[in-house]
N, C-alpha and C positions, 0 to 999 in steps of 0.2 A: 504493500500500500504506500501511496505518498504520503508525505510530510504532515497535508492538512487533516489525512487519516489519524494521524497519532495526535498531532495538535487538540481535534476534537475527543479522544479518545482518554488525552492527558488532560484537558480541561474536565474532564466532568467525573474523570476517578480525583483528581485534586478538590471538587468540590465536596463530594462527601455525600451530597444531597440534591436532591433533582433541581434544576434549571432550568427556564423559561425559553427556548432558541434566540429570542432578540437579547438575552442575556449574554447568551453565547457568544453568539456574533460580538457585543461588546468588548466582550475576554481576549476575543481570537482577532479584532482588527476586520472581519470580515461582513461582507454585505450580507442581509438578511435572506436573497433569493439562494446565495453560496450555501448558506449553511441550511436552508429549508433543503436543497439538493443531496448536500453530506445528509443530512440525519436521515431523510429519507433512504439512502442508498444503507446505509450505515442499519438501519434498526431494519430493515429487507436482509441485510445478512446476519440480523441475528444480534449486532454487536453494540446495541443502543436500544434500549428500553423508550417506548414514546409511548406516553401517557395521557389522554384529555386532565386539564386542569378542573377541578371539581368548581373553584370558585369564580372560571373562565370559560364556555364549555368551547371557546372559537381554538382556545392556547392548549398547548403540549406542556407535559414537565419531562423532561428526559433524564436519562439515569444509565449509567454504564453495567452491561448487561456481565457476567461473570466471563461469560467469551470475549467481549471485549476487553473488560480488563486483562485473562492471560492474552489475548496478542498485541497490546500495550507493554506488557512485560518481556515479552517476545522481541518486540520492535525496539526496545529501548537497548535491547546489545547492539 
């Protein structure tokens, strides 16, 4: 995977706790359509938890899924 694969990968195992995507984008320096593209591609394989927000029902909370963290861990050699 690229760069911006581990970027979103490490941002949101460093968070701890689910994030908002316009959050993310914040974090990562990138445009809101980039990363609505990454998460979608990203939680399709499994590596990104995407969540409706309960108190938003338009918003996601996303969360690093267990597979994605070990290929975070993977990627980081």
């Amino acid at each position: 995977p690229d760069l911006s694969v581990y970027s979103v990968l490490w941002a949101l195992d460093r968070a701890g706790e689910p994030v908002r995507p316009r959050d993310l984008g914040l974090l990562l320096f990138l445009p809101r359509y980039r990363v609505s593209r990454l998460v979608d591609a990203l939680a399709e394989q499994g590596l990104v938890d995407k969540r409706r927000c309960p108190s938003d029902l338009r918003g996601h909370h996303l969360s690093l899924s267990d597979a994605g963290r070990d290929l975070r861990r993977r990627m980081w050699a």
